[in-house]
KOLVEXBA-980040 format. One record per residue (C-alpha): x, y, z; residue in three letters; residue number from 0. Coordinates in Angstrom, 1 decimal, padded with zeros to 4 digits. Layout:
N
X, Y, Z, ALA, NUM
...
This chain:
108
-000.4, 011.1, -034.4, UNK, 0
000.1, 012.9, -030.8, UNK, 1
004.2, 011.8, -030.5, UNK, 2
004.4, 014.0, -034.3, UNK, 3
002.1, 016.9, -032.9, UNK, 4
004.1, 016.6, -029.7, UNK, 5
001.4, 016.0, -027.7, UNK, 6
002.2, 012.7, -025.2, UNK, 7
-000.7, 010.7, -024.0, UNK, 8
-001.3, 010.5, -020.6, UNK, 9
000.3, 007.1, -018.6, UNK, 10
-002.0, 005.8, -016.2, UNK, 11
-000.5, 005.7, -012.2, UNK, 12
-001.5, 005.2, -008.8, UNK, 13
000.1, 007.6, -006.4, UNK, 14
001.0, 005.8, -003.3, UNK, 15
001.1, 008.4, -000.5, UNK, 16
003.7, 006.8, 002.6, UNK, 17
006.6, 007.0, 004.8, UNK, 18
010.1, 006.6, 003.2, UNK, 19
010.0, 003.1, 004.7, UNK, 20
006.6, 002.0, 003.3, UNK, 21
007.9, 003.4, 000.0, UNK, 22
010.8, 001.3, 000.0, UNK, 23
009.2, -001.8, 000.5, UNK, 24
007.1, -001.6, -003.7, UNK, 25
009.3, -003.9, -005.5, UNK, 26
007.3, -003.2, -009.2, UNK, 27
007.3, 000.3, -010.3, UNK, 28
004.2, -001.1, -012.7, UNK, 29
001.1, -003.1, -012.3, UNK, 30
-001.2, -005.2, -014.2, UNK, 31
-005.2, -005.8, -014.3, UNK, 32
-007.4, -006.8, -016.6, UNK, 33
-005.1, -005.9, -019.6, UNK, 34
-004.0, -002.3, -018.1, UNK, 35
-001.0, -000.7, -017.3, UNK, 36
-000.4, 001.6, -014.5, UNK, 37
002.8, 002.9, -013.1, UNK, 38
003.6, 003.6, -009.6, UNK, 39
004.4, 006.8, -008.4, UNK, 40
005.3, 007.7, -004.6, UNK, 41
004.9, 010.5, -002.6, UNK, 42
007.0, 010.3, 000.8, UNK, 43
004.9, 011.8, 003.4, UNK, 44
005.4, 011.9, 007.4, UNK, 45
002.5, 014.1, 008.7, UNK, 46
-001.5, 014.5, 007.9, UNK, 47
-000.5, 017.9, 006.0, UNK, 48
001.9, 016.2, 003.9, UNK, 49
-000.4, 013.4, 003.3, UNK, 50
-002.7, 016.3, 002.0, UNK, 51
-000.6, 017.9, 000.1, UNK, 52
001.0, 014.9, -001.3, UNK, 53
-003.0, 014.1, -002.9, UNK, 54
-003.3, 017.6, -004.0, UNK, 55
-000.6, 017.4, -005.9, UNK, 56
-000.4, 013.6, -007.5, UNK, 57
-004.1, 014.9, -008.5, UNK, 58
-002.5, 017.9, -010.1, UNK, 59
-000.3, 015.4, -011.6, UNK, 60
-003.2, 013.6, -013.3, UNK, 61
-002.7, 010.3, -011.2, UNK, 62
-006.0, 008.5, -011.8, UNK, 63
-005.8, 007.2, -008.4, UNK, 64
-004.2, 007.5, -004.3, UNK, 65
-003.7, 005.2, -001.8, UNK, 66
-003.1, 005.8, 001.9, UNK, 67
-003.1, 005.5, 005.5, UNK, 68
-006.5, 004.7, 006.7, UNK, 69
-006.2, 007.7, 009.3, UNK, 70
-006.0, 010.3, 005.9, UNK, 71
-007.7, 008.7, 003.5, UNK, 72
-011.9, 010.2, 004.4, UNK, 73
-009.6, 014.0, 004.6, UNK, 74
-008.1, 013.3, 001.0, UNK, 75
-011.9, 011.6, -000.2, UNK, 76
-013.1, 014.8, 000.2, UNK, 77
-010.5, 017.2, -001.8, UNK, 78
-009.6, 014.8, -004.6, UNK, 79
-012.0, 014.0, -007.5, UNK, 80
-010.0, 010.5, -007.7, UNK, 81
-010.3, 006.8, -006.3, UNK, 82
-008.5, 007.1, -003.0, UNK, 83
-007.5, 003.4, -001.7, UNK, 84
-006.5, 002.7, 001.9, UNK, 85
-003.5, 000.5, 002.7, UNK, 86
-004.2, -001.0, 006.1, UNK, 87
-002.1, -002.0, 008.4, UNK, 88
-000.2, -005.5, 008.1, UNK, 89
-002.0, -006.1, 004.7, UNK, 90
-000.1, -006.1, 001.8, UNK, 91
000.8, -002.5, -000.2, UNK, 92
000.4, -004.6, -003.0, UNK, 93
-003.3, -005.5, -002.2, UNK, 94
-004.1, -001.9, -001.8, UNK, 95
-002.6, -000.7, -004.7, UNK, 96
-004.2, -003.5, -007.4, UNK, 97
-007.8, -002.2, -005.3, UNK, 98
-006.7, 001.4, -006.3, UNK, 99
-006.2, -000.2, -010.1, UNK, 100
-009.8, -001.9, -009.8, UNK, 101
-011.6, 001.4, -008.9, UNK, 102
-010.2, 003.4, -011.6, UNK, 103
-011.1, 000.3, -014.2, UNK, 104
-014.2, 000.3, -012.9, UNK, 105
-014.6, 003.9, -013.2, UNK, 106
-013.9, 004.0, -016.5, UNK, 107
């Protein structure tokens, strides 16, 4: 009934909030837990204020949730009304994305 009213429903994502070459190291644009589907949308970032911005706007883009660099992530926590996730160092992008997944599931 929205697609004939033209109205499209919103797709859940993650906004991943990196350098260039953290970026090009996601190999699945999509992920999966427990039975939902989020994409993966990046936001190539190489100081604190673009980190900032970056969260501003994948917020304003209706992201449901971010992940970052542990040295941003209490800064964005306190502009953003969304699960922020922090993507330590040598741990896997993956890992912190599928925790950004849980909060928002567990949000819900």
């Amino acid at each position: 009934m929205r697609r004939l009213e033209g109205v499209e429903e919103k797709e859940d994502t993650i906004a991943v909030i990196a350098t260039r070459a953290v970026l090009d190291l996601i190999k699945d644009r999509t992920i999966e837990l427990n039975g939902k589907s989020f994409s993966i949308r990046e936001y190539p970032a190489t100081s604190i204020e673009d980190c900032i911005i970056a969260a501003v706007k994948a917020e304003r883009e209706q992201a449901d949730a971010i992940v970052c660099a542990p040295i941003v992530s209490t800064t964005i926590e306190k502009i953003v009304n969304i699960p922020v996730a922090v993507m330590m160092p040598k741990e896997s992008l993956a890992r912190a994305i599928k925790l950004a997944a849980q909060k928002v599931i567990q949000g819900h």
